[in-house]
Backbone as a chain_set.jsonl record, in Angstrom:
{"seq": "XXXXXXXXXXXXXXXXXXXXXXXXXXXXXXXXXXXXXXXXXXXXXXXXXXXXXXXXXXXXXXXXXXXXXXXXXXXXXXXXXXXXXXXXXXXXXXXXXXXXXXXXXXXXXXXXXXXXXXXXXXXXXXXXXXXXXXXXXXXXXXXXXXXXXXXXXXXXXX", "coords": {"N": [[-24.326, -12.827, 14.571], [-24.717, -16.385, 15.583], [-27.075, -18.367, 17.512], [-25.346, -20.339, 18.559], [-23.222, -18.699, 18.697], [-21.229, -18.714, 16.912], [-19.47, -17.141, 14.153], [-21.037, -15.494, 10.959], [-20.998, -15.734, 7.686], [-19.181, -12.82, 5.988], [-17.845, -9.999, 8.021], [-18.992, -6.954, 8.869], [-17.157, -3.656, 8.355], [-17.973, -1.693, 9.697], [-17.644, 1.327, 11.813], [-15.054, 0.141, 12.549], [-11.743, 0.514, 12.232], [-9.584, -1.42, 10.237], [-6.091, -2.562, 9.982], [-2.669, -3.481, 9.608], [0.39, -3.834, 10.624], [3.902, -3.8, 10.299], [7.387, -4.033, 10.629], [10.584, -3.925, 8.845], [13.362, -5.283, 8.307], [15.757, -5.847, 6.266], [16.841, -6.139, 3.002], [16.3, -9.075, 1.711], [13.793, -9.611, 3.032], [11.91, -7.43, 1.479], [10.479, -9.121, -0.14], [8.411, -10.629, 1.893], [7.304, -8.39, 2.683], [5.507, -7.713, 0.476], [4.086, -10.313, 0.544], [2.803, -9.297, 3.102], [1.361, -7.591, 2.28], [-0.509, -8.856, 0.087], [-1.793, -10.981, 1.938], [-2.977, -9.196, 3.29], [-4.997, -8.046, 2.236], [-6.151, -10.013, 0.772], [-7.234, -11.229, 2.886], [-9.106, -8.745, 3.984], [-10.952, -9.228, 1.403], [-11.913, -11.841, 1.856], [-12.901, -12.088, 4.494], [-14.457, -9.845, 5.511], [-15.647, -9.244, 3.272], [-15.267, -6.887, 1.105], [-14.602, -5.942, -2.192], [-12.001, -6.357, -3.846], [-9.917, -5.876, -6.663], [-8.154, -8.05, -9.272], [-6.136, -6.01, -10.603], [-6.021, -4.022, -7.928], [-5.013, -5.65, -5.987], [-2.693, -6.275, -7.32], [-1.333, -3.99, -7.772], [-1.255, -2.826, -5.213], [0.705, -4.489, -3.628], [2.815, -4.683, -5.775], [3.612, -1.766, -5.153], [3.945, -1.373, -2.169], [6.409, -3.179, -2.553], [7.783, -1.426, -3.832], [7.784, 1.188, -2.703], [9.111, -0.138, 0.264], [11.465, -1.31, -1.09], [12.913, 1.362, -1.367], [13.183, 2.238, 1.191], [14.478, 0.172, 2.343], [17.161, 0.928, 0.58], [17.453, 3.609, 1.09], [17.989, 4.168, 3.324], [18.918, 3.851, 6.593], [18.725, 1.506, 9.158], [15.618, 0.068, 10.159], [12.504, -0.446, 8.501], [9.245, 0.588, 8.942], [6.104, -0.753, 8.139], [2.706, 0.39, 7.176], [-0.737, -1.008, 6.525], [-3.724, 0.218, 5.848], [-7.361, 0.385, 5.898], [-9.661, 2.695, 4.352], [-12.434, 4.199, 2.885], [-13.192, 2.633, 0.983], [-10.624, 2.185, 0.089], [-6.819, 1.058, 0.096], [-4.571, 2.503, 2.006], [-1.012, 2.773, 2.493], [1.74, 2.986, 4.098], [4.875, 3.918, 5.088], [7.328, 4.031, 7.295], [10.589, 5.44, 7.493], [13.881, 5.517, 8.451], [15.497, 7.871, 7.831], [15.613, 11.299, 7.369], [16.086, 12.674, 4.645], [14.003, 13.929, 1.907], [12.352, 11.64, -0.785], [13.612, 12.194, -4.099], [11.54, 13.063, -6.974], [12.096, 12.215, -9.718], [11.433, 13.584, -13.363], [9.461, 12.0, -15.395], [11.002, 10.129, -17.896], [11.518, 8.411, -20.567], [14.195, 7.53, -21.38], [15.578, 6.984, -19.559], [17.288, 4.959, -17.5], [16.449, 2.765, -14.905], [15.021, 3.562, -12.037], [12.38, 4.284, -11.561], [10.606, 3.723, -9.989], [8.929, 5.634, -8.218], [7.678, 7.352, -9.82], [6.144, 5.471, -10.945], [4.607, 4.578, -8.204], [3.155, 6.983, -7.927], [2.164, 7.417, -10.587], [0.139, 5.278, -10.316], [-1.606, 5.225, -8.228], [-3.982, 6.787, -6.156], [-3.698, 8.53, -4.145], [-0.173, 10.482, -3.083], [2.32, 11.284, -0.883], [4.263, 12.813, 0.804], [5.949, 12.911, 4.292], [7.82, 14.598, 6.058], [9.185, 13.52, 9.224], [9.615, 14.136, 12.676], [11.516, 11.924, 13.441], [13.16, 10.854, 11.086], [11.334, 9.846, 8.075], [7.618, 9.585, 6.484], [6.254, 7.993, 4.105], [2.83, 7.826, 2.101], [0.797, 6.34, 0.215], [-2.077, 5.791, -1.663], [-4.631, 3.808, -2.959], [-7.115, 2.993, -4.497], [-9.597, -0.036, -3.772], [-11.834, -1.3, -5.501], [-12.086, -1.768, -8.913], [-13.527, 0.134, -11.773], [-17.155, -0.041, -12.158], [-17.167, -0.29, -15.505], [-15.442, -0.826, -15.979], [-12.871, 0.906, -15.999], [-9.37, 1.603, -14.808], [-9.584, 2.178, -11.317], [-9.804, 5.196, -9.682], [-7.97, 6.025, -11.742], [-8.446, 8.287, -14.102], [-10.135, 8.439, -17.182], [-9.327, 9.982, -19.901]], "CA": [[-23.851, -13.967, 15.315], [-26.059, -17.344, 15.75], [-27.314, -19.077, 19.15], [-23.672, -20.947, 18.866], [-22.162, -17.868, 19.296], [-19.995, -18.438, 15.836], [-20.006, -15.77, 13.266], [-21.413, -16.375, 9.809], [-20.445, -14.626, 6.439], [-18.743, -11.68, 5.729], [-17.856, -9.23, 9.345], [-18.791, -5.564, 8.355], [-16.31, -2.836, 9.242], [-19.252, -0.238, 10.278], [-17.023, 1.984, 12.906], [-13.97, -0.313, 12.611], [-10.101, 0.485, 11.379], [-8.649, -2.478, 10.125], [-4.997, -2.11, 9.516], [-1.841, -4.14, 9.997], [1.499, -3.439, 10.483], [5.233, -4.785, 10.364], [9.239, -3.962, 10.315], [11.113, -5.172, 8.182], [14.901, -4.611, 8.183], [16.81, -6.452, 5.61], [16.76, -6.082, 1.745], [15.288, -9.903, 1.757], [12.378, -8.971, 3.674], [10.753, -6.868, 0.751], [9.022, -10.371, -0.358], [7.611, -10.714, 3.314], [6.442, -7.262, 2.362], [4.595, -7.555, -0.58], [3.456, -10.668, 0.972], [1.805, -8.939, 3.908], [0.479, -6.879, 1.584], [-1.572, -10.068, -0.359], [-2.47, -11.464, 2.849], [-3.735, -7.928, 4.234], [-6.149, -7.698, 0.934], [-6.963, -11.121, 0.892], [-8.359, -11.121, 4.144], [-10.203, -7.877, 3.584], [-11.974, -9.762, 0.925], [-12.706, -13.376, 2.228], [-13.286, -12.277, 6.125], [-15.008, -8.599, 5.544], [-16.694, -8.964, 2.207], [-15.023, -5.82, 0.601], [-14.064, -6.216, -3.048], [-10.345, -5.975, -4.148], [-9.888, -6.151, -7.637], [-6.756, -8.155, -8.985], [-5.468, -5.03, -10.392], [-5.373, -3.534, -6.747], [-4.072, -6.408, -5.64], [-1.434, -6.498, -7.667], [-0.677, -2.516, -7.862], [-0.563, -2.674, -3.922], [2.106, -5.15, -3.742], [4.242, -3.394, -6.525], [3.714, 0.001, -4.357], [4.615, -2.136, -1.196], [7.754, -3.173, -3.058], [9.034, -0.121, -4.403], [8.198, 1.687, -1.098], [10.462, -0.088, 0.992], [13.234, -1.203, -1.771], [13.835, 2.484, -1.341], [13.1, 2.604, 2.458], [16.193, 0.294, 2.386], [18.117, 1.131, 0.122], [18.191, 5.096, 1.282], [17.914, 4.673, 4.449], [19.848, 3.39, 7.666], [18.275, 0.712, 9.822], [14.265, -0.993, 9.761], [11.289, 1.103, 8.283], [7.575, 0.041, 9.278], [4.834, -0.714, 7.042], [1.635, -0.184, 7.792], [-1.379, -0.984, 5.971], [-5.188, 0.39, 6.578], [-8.194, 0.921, 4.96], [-10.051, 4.05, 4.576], [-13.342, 4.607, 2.557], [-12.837, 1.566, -0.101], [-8.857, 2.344, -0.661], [-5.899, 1.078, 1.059], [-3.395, 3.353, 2.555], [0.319, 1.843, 2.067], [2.382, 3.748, 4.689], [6.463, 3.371, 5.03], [8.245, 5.436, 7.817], [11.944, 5.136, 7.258], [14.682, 6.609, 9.486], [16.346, 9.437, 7.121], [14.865, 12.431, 6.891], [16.182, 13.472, 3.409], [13.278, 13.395, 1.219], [12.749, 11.149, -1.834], [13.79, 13.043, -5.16], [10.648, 12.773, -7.707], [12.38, 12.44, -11.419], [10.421, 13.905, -14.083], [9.023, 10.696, -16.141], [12.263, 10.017, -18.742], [11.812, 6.83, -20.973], [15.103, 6.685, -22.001], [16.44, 6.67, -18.193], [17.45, 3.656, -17.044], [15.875, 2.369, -13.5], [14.574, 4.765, -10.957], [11.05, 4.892, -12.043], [9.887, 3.154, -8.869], [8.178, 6.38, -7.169], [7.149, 7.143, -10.677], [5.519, 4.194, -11.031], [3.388, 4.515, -7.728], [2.457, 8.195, -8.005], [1.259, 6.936, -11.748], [-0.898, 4.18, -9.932], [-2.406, 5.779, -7.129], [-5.136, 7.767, -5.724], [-2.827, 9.672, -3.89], [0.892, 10.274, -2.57], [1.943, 12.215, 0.554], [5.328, 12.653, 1.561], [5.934, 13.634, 5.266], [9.569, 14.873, 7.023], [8.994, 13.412, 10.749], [11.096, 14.133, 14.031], [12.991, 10.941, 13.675], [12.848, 9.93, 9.562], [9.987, 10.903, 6.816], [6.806, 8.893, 6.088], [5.71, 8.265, 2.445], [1.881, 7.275, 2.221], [0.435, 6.492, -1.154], [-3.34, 4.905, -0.871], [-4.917, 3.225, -3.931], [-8.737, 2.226, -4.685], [-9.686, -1.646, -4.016], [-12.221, -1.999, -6.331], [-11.964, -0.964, -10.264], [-15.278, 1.075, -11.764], [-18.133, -1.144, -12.967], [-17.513, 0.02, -16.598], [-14.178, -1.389, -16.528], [-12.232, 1.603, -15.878], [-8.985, 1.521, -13.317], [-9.86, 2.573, -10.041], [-8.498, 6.058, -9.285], [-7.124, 6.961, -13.173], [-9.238, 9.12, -15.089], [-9.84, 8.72, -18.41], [-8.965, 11.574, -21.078]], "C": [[-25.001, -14.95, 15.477], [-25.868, -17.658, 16.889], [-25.833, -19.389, 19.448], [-22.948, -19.951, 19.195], [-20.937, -17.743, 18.341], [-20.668, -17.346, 14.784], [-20.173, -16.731, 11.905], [-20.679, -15.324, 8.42], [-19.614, -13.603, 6.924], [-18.627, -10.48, 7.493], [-17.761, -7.806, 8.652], [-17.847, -4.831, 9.06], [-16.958, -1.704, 10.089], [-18.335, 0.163, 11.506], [-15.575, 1.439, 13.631], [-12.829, -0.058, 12.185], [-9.9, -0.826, 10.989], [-7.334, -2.036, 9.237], [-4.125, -3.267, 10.156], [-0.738, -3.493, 9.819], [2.834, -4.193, 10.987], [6.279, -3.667, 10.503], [10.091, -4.632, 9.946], [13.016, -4.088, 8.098], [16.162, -5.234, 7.607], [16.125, -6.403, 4.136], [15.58, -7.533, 1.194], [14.349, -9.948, 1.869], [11.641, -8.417, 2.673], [9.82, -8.084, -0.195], [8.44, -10.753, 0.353], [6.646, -9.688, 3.276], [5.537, -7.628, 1.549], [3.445, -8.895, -0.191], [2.437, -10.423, 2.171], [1.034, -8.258, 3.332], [-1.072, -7.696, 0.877], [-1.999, -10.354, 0.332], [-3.197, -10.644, 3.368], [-5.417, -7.685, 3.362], [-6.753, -9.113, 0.799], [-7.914, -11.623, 1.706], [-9.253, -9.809, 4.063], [-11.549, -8.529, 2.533], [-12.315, -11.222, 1.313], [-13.518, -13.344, 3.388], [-14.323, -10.978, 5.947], [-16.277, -8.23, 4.354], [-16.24, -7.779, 1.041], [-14.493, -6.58, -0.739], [-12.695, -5.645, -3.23], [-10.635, -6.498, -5.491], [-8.864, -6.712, -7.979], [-6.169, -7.176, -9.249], [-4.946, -4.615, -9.162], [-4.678, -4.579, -6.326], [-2.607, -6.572, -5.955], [-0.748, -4.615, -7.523], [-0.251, -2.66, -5.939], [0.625, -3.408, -3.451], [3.263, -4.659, -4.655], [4.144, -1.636, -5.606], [4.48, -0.169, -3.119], [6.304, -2.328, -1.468], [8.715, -2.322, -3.896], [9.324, 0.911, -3.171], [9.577, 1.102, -0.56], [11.67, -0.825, 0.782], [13.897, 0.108, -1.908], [14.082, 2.666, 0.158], [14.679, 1.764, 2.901], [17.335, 0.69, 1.949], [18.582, 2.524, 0.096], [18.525, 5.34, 2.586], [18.633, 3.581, 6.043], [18.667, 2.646, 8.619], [16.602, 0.514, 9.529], [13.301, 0.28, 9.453], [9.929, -0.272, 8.68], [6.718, 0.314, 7.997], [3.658, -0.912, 7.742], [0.437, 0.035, 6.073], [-2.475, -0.787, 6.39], [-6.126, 1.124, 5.678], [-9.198, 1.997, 5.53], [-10.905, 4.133, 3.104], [-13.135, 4.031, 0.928], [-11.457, 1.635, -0.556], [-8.662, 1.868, 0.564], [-5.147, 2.163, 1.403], [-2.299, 2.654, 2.839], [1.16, 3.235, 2.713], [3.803, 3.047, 5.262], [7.102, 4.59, 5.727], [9.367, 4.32, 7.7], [12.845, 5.709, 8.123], [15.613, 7.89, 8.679], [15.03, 10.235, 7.061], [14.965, 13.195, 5.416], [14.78, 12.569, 2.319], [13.195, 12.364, -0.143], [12.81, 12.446, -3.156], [12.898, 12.449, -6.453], [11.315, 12.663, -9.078], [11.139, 12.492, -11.984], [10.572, 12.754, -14.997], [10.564, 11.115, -17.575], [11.956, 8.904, -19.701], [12.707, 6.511, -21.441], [16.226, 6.653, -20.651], [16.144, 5.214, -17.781], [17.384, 3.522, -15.466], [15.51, 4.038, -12.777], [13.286, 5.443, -11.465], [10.318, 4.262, -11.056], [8.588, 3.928, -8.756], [7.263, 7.043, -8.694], [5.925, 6.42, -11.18], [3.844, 4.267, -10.042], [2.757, 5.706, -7.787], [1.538, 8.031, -9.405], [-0.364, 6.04, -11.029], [-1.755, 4.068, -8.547], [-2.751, 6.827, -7.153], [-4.403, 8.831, -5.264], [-1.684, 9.79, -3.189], [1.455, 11.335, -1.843], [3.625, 11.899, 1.112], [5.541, 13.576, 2.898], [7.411, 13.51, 6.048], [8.792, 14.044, 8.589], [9.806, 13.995, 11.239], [12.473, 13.491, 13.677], [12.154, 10.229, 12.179], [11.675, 10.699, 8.612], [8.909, 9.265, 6.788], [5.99, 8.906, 4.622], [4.186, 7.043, 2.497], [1.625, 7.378, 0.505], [-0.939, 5.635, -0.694], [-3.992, 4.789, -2.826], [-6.576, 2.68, -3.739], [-8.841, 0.626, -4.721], [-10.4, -2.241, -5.217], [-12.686, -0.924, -7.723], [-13.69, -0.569, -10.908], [-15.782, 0.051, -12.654], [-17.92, -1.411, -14.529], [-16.505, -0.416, -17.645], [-12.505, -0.337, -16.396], [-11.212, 1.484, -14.564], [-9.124, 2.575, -12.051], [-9.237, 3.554, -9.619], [-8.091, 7.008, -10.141], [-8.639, 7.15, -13.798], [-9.086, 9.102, -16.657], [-10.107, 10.087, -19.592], [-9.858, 11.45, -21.785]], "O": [[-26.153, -14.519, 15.517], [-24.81, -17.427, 17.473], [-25.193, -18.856, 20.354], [-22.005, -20.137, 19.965], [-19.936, -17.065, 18.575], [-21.808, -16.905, 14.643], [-19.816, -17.884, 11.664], [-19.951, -14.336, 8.519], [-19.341, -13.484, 8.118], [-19.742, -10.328, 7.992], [-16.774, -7.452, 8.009], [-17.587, -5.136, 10.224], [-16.439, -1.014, 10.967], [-18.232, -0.748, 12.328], [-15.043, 1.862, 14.658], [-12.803, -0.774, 11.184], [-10.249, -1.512, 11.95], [-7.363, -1.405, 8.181], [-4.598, -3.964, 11.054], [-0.685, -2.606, 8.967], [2.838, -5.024, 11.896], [5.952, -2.48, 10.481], [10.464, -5.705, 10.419], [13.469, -2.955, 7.938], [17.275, -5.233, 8.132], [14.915, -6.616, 4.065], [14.518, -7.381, 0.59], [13.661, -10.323, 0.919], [10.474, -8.803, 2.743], [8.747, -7.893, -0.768], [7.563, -11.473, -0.124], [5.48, -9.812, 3.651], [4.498, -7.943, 2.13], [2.249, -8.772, -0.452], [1.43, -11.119, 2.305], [-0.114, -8.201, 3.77], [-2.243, -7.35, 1.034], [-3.195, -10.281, 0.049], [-4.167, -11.077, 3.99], [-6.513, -7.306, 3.777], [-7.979, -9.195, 0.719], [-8.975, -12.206, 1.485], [-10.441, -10.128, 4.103], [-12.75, -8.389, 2.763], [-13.347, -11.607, 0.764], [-14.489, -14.076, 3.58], [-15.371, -11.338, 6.482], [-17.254, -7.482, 4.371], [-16.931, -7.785, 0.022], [-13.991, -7.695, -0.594], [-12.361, -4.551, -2.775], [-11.443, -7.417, -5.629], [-7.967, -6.282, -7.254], [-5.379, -6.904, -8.345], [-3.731, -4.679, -8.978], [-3.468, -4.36, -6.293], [-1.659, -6.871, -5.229], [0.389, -4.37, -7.121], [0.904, -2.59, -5.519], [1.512, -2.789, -2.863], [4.39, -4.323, -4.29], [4.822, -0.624, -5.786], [5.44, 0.551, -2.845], [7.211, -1.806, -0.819], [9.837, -2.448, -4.387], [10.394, 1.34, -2.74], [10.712, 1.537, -0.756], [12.575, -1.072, 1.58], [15.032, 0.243, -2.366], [15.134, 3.221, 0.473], [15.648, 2.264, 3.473], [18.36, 0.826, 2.617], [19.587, 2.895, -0.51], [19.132, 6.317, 3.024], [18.524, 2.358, 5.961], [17.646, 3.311, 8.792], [16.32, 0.924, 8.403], [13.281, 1.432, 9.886], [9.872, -1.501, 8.649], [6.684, 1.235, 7.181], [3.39, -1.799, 8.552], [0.591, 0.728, 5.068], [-2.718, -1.446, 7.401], [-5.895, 2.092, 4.954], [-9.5, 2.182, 6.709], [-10.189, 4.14, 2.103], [-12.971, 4.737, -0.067], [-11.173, 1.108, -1.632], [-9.344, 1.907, 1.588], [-5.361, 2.993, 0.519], [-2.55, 1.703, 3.579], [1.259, 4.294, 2.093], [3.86, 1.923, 5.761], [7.369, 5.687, 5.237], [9.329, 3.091, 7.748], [12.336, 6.693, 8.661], [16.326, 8.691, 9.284], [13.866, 9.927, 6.806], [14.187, 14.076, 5.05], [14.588, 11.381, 2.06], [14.315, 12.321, -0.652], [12.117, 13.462, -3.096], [13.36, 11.46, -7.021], [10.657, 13.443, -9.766], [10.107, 11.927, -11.621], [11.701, 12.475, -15.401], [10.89, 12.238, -17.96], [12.615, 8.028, -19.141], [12.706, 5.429, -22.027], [17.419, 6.366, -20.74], [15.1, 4.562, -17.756], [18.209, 4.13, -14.784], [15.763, 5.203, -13.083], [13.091, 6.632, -11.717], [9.118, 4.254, -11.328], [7.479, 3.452, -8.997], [6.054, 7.18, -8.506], [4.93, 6.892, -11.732], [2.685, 4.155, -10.439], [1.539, 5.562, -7.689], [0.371, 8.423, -9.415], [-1.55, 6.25, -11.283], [-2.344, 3.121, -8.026], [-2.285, 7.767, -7.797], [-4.401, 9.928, -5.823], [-1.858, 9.062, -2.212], [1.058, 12.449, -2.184], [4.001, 10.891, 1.709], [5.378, 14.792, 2.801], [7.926, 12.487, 6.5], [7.591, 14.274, 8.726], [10.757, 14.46, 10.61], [13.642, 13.869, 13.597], [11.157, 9.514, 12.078], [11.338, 11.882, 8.572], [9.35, 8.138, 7.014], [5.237, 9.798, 4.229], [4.272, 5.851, 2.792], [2.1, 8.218, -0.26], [-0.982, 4.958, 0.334], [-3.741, 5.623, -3.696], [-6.978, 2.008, -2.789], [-8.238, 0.012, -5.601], [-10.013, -3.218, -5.86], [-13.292, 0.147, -7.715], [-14.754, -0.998, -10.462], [-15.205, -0.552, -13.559], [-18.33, -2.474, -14.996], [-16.407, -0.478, -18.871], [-11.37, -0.751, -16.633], [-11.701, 1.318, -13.446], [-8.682, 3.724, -12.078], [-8.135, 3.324, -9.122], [-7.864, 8.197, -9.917], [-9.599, 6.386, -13.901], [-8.154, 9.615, -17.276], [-11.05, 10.844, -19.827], [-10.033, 12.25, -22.705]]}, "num_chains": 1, "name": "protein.A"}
């Protein structure tokens, strides 16, 4: 901080959470989503200093929007999104109100749609489905920034 008392560059997180979170409860809404998602990562890197790569950028918004186009479309009234970072990854968390879990299909390429959850278990670090009390919570968390060498963030190469 200077004499003025305004802040200058970059605000480290040293012993901080930063996370945001919403409810969204209409089919419309999942472009509000994916947009909190851009704005959540955008501000991580302009206000905090942390790198986001566009890859993550863009994988967290498609994870955002497959999350809770299923959170509505399986499930009965508003699911929460939260977003929060944790040791250079996001964490992309979606409680829903059903408790019946999602059903994983084994990768198909000649099935038509329903490769959503597919999709983010392909493109993340890691995916975590949890039954609650009241509904289930599906976390998936993804690396911000991709490896110096060029490699994506997360996937291992063979």
């Amino acid at each position: 901080m200077d004499l003025a008392g305004k802040d200058e560059g970059p605000q480290p997180l040293i012993g901080h959470a930063l996370s945001i979170s919403a409810v969204f409860e209409g089919s419309e809404e999942i472009a509000a989503a994916r947009d909190m998602a851009r704005n959540f990562l955008t501000s991580v890197q302009a206000e905090h200093g942390l790198p986001v790569s566009s890859r993550a950028m863009g994988v967290a918004q498609l994870v955002v929007s497959e999350l809770v186009t299923n959170a509505r479309k399986y499930a009965p009234g508003p699911c929460l999104v939260t977003l929060e970072l944790h040791q250079g990854a996001v964490e992309i968390t979606v409680w829903d109100s059903s408790t019946t879990l999602p059903l994983i299909l084994a990768p198909d390429p000649t099935r038509v749609g329903q490769h959503g959850l597919e999709i983010v278990m392909a493109t993340c670090r890691s995916f975590e489905v949890h039954r609650e009390p009241v509904g289930k919570r599906i976390k998936a968390a993804l690396v911000l920034a991709d490896d110096p060498g060029g490699d994506a963030a997360g996937q291992h190469v063979m």
